[in-house]
C-alpha positions in Angstrom: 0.0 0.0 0.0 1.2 3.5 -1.0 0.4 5.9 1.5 -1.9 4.1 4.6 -3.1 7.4 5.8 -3.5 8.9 2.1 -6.9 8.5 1.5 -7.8 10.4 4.8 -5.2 13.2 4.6 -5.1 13.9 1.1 -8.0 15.4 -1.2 -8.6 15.2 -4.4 -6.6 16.8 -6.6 -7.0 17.4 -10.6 -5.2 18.6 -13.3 -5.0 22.3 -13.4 -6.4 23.8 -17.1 -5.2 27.3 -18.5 -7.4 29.9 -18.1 -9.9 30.6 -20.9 -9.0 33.6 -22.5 -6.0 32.3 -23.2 -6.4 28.8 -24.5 -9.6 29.8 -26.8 -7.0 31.7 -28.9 -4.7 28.5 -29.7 -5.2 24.4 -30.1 -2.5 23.3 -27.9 -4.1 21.0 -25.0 -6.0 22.9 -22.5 -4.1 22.2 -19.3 -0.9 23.6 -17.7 2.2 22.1 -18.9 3.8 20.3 -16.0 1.0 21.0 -13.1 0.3 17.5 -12.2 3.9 16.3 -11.2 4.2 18.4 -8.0 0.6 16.4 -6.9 0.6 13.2 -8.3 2.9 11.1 -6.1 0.6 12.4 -3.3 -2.5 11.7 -5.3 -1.1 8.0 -5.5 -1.2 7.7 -2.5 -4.9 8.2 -2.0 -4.8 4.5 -3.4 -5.8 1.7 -0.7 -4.5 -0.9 -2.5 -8.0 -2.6 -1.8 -8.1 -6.4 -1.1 -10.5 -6.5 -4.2 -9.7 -3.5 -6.4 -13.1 -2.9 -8.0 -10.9 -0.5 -10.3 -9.6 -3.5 -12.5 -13.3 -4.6 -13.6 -14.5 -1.3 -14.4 -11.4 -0.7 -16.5 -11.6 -2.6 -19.8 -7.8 -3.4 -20.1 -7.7 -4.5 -16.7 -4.7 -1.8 -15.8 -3.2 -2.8 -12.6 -4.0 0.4 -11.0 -3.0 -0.4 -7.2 0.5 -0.9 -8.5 1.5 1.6 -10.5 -0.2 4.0 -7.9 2.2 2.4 -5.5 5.0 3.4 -7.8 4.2 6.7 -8.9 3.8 7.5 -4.8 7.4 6.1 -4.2 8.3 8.3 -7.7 9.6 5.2 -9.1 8.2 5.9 -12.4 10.4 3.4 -14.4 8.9 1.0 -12.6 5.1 2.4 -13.0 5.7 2.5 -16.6 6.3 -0.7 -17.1 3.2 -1.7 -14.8 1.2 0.3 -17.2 2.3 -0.8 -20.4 1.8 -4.3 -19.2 -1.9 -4.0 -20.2 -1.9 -0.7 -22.5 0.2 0.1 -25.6 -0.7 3.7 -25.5 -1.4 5.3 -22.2 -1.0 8.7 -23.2 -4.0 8.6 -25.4 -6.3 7.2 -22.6 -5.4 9.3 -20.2 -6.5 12.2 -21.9 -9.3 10.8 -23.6 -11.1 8.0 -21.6 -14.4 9.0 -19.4 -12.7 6.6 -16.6 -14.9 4.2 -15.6 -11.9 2.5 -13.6 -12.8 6.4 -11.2 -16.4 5.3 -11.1 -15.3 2.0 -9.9 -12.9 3.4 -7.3 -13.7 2.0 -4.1 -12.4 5.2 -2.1 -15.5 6.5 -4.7 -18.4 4.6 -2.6 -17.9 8.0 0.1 -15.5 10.4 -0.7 -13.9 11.7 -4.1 -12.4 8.7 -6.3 -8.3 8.5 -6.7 -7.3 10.9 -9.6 -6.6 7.3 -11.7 -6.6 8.9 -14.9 -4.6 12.1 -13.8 -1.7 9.1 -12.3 -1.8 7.3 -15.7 -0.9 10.0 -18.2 2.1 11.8 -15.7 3.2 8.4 -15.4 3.7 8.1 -19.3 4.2 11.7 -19.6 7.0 11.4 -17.5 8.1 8.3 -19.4 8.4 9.5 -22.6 10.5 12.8 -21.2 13.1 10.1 -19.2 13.3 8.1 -22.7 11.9 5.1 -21.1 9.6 4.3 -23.7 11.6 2.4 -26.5 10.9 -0.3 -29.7 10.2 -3.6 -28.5 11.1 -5.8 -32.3 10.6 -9.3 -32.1 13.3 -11.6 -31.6 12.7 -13.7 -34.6 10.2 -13.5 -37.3 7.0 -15.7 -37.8 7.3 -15.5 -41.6 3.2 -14.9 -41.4 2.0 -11.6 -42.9 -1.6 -9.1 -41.4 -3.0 -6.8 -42.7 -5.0 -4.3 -40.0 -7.6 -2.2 -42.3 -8.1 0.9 -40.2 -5.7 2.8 -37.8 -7.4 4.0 -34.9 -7.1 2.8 -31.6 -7.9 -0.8 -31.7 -6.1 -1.4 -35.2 -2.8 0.3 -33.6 -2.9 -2.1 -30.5 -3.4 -4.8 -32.4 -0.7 -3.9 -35.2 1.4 -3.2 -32.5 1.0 -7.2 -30.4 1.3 -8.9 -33.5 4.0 -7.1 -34.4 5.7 -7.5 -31.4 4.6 -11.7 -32.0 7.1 -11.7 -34.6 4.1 -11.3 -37.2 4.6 -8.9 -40.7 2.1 -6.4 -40.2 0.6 -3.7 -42.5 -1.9 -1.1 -41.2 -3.7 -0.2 -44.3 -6.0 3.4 -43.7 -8.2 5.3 -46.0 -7.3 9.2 -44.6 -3.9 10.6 -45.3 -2.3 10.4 -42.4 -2.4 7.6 -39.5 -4.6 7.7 -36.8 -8.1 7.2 -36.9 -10.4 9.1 -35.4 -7.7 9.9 -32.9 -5.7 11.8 -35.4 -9.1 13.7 -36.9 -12.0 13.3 -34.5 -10.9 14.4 -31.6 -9.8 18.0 -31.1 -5.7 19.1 -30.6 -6.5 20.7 -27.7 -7.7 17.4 -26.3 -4.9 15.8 -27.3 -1.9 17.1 -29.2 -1.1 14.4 -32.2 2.7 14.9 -31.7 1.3 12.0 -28.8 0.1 9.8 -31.9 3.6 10.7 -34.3 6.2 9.1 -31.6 3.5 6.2 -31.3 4.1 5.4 -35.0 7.5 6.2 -35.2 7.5 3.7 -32.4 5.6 1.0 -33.8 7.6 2.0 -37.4 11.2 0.9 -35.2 9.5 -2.4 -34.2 8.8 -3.3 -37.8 5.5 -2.2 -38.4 4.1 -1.0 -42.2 2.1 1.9 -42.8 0.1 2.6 -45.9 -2.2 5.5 -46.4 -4.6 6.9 -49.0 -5.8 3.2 -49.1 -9.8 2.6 -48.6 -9.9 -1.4 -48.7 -13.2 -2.4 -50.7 -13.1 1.0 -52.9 -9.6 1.2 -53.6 -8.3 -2.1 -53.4 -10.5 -5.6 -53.8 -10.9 -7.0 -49.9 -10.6 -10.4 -51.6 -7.2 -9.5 -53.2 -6.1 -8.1 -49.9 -7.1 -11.4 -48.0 -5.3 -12.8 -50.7 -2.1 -11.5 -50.4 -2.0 -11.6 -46.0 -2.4 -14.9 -43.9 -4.9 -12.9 -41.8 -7.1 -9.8 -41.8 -8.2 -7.6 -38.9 -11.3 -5.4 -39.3 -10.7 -1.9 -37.1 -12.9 0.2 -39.5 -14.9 1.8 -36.9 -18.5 1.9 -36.6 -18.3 4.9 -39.3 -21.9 5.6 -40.2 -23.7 8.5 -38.5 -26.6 8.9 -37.2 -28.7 10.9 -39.3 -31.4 13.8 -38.6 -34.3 13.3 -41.1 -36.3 16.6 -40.3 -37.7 19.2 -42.7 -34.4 21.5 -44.0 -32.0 18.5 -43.5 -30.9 19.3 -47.2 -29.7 23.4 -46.0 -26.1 24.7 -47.0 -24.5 24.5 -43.5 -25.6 21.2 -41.7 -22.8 19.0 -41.4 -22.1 15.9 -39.4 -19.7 16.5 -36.4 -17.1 14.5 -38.5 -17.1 16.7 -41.7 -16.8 19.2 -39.5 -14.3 18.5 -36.9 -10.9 17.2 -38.9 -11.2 20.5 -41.0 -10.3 22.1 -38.1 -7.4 19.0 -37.4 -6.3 19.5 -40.7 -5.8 23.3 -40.5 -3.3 22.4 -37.0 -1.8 19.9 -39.4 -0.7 22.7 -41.7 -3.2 21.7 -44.5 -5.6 24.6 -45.2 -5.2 28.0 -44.2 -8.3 28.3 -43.1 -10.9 25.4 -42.8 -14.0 25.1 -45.6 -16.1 24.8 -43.1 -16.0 27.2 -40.4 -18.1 28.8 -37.3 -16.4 32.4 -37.6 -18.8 34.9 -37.1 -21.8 32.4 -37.0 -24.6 31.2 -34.8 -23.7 27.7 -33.8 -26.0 25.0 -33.1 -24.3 21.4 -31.8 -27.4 18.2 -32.0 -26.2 15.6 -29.7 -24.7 16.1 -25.6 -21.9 13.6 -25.6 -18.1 14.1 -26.0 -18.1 14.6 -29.8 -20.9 17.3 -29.2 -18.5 18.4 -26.5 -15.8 19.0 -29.4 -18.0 20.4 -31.7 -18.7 23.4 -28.7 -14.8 23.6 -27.9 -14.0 23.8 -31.7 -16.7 26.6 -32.6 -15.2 28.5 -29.8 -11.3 28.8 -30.9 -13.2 29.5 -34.4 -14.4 32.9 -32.9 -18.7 31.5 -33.3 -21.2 34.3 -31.9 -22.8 31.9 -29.8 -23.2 28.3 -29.4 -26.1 26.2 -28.1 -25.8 22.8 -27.7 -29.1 21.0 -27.6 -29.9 17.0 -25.8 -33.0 14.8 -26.2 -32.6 13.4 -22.9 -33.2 15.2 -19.5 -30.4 16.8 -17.7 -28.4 14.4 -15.7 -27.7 14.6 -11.8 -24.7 15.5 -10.3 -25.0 12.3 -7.8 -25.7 8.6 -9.0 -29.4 7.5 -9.2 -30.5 4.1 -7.9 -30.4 1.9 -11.2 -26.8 3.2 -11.3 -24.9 2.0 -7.9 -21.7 2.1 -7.4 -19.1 0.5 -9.5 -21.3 0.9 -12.4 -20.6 4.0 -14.5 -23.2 6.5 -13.9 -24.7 9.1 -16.1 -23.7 12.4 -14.4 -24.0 15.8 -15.3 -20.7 16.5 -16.6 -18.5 20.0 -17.4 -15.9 19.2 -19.9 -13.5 22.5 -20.8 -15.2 23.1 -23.8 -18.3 23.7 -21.4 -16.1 26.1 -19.2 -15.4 28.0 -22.5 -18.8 29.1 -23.0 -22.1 28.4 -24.3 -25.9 27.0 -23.6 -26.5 23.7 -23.2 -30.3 22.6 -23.8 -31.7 19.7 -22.5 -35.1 17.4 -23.1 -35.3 19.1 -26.5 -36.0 18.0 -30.1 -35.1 19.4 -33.3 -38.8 19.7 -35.6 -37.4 21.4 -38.4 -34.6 23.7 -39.9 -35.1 26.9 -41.8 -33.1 28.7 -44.5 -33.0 31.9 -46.8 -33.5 32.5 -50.2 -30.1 30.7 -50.8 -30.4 27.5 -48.9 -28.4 28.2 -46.1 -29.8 27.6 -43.1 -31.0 30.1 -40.7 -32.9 28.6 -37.6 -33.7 25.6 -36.1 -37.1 25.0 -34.7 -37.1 22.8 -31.5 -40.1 21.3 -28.9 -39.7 20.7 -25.6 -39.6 16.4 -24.7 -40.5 14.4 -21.5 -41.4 11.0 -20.9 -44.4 10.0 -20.5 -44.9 6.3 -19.6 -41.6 5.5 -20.7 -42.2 6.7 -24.3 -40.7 10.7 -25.2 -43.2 12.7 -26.1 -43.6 16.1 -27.4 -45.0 19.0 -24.9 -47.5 20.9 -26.7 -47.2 24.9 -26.8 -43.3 24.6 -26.1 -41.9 25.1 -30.0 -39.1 27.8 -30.7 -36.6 28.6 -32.6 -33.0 29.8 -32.3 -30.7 31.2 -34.7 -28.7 28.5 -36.6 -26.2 29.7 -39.2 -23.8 26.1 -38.5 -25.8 23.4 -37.2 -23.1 19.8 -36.5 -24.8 16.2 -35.9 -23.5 14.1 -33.2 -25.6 12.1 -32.2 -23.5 8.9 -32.7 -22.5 5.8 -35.2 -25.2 3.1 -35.7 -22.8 0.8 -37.4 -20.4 -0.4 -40.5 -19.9 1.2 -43.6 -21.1 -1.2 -46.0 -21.1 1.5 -48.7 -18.1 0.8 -49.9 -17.7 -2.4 -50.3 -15.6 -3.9 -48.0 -18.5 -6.2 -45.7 -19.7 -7.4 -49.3 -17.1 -8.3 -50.8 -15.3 -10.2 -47.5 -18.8 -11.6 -47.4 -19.0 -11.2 -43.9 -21.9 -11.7 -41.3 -23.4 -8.9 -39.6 -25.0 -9.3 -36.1 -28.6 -7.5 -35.4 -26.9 -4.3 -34.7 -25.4 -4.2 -37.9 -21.8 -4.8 -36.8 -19.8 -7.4 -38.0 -20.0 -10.9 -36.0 -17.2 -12.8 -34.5 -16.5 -15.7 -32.0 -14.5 -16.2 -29.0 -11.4 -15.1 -30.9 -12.7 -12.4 -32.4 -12.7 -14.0 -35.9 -15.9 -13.6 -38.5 -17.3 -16.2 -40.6 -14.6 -16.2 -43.4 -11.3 -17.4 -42.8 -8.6 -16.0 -41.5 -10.2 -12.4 -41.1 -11.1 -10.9 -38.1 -12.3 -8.1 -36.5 -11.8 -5.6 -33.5 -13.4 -2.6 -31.8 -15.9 -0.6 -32.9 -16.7 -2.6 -36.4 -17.3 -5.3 -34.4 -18.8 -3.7 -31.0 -20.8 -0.5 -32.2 -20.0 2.6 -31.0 -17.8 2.4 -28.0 -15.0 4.4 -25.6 -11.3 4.1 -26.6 -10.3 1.6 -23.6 -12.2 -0.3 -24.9 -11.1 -0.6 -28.5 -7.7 -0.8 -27.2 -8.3 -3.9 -25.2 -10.4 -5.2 -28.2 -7.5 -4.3 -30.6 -4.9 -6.5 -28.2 -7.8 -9.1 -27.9 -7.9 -10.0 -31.0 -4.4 -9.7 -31.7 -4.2 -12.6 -29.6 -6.9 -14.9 -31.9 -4.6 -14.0 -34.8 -1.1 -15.1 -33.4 -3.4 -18.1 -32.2 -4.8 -18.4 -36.0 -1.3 -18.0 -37.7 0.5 -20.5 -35.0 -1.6 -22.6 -33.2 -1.2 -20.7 -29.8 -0.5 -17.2 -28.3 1.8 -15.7 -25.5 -0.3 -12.9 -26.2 -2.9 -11.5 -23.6 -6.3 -11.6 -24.1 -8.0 -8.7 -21.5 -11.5 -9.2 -22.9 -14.0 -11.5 -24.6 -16.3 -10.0 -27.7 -19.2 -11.1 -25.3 -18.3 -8.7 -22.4 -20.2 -5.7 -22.0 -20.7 -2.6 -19.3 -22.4 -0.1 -18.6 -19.6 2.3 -19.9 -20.8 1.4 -23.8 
């Protein structure tokens, strides 16, 4: 146990973020270079090392938590590095992006403030990266067996990287331009800076891993000739169709899904555009959808200079404390402030778009809502509560609802879908043709990126098991588990 006394002298202590008026003007990461390391060893030692640490089963990867917490107190933070890369390739992308459900799961959490787990993990591998302690791991000998990965995002990078690492020739094949996923162009740089993802790859490049880009399998090359050039496949696609809005207007100039809107502004940080084609300078700004991509959409319109945004949500406002079909270690629906909410902004709840409208040009205008409630468990519309609000840039996010079978790539595999619309798979993560398989969000839906990291490693493991006959390689999750933190 770190500190005995820690969890009763210490509170809790979080990250410290720049002030507003000065991070709204740039995309660099919202918090203060460097502010966590004078805390964090203390912070660790809020950890009690709990006979059963509930922290491991609401953490996908099953991160031993109590033990790097136990180094990071005694600043031994080789050590805690290699504790935390024992069941996560990339750290430094979970510990700014995942919700933490390992915090919800905190037993300290039942009656006081949960242990700051994800603030630990990323000074941990913040701190490793800046002591060069994070190096290429190549294999010791090559398997002679070839994968291709079709997608680089989370959980094709983790599983590139463990069959790689298996002494596997891998290929990560992705459609975009540059590597990354959704973690290079959906999620914000003042989230997380993608010099994070560029010494990833230059990592995984040192251990033998093959990149190729511009390359959309199923529209630019056959996914039968790929399958026939590999000994095995993995699927990490994503779960890359939106959710639409079918209302009256839909068709306006200026309504974009959140992801034609959100790499724009990625791509102008990448040096790309000057300025991005689609922009919220100057206009009225209306995000559909209260998660964390709605969250970006809110923090992006803001560095953009927008004249207001409104962010709107079906569902009712949450609570600030857990309800009783949510006990503790479940993850619970809270009402949550990310920075882009401290930057400004209305948020609207129990609302429902009825209709947009535009001008003479067909560029829309407003948006017409109506107040929602439940009534007998069925949303319905209050009477006498429509309105409208100025709209000039209206973003969707309201989520994915599956694969892309669009362009070919589930057809011509000829792969089985389940009745979400993902793609099946067994125990080891393999679908119903041979030697391909699939990981993360193609084959889970829409999920958090914990868990398409384990996912990615999961099925990494099935592969190596596919190609050889067995696996060294761990196996943190089945396709079958499930949590509330989906």
């Amino acid at each position: 146990m770190a500190d005995p006394k820690g969890f009763l002298t210490t509170g809790r202590e979080v990250a410290q973020t720049r002030p507003v008026g000065e991070r709204v003007r740039d995309w660099n990461e919202v918090y203060v270079p460097g502010s966590l390391l004078p805390i964090i060893s203390k912070q660790a030692g809020r950890c009690m090392d709990c006979g059963i640490p509930f922290c491991h089963n609401g953490c996908p990867l099953g991160n031993l938590i109590p033990e790097w917490n136990d180094y990071a107190y005694r600043e031994d933070w080789s050590a805690a590095s290699e504790r935390l890369h024992a069941t996560n390739n990339f750290p430094e992308f979970t510990g700014r992006l995942c919700p933490a459900p390992c915090e919800a799961a905190c037993v300290l959490g039942i009656n006081q403030p949960a242990v700051t787990i994800k603030n630990v993990e990323v000074s941990i591998i913040d701190k490793a990266w800046d002591a060069n302690d994070v190096k290429p791991q190549a294999p010791d000998r090559l398997s002679g067996k070839t994968v291709a990965v079709i997608g680089s995002g989370p959980a094709g990078l983790a599983a590139a990287q463990q069959l790689t690492r298996a002494g596997h020739t891998v290929a990560v094949y992705e459609r975009a331009d540059r590597i990354g996923g959704l973690l290079r162009y959906g999620i914000p740089e003042f989230k997380m800076e993608k010099r994070h993802i560029n010494r990833r790859i230059e990592q995984m490049r040192a251990e033998g891993t093959k990149f190729r880009t511009g390359v959309e399998i199923g529209r630019d090359m056959p996914a039968t000739a790929l399958r026939n050039r590999y000994d095995a496949v993995v699927i990490a696609a994503g779960a890359t169709t939106a959710r639409d809005l079918p209302v009256p207007g839909r068709e306006l100039n200026g309504i974009h899904q959140a992801m034609e809107y959100l790499p724009l502004a990625n791509k102008v940080v990448e040096g790309d555009f000057v300025a991005p084609p689609i922009t919220a300078e100057g206009k009225h700004v209306v995000v559909i959808g209260g998660g964390d991509t709605g969250a970006d959409c809110v923090g992006t319109a803001h560095r953009q200079g927008a004249a207001s945004v409104t962010q709107l949500e079906i569902m009712p406002k949450p609570g600030d404390e857990r309800n009783a079909g949510q006990p503790w270690p479940t993850f619970p629906m809270l009402y949550k402030v990310t920075s882009a909410h401290e930057e400004g902004g209305e948020r609207v709840y129990s609302v429902s778009t009825t209709h947009f409208e535009g001008d003479e040009d067909g560029n829309v205008q407003f948006l017409h809502l109506i107040e929602v409630e439940f009534v007998d468990g069925k949303l319905t519309q209050k009477p006498g509560t429509e309105r409208k609000i100025p709209a000039q840039l209206v973003t969707l996010a309201m989520g994915f609802t599956g694969t892309d079978v669009e362009n070919g790539l589930v057809a011509q595999f000829g792969l089985d879908l389940d009745e979400r619309g993902n793609v099946a798979r067994d125990a080891d993560f393999a679908t119903n043709v041979d030697g391909v398989f699939v990981a993360g969000d193609a084959g889970r839906g829409q999920s958090l990126i914990v868990w398409a990291i384990a996912e990615g490693r999961s099925a990494a493991r099935g592969v190596d098991r596919y190609l050889t006959g067995a696996s060294s390689l761990p196996a943190p999750i089945r396709p079958t588990d499930r949590s509330l933190t989906v």
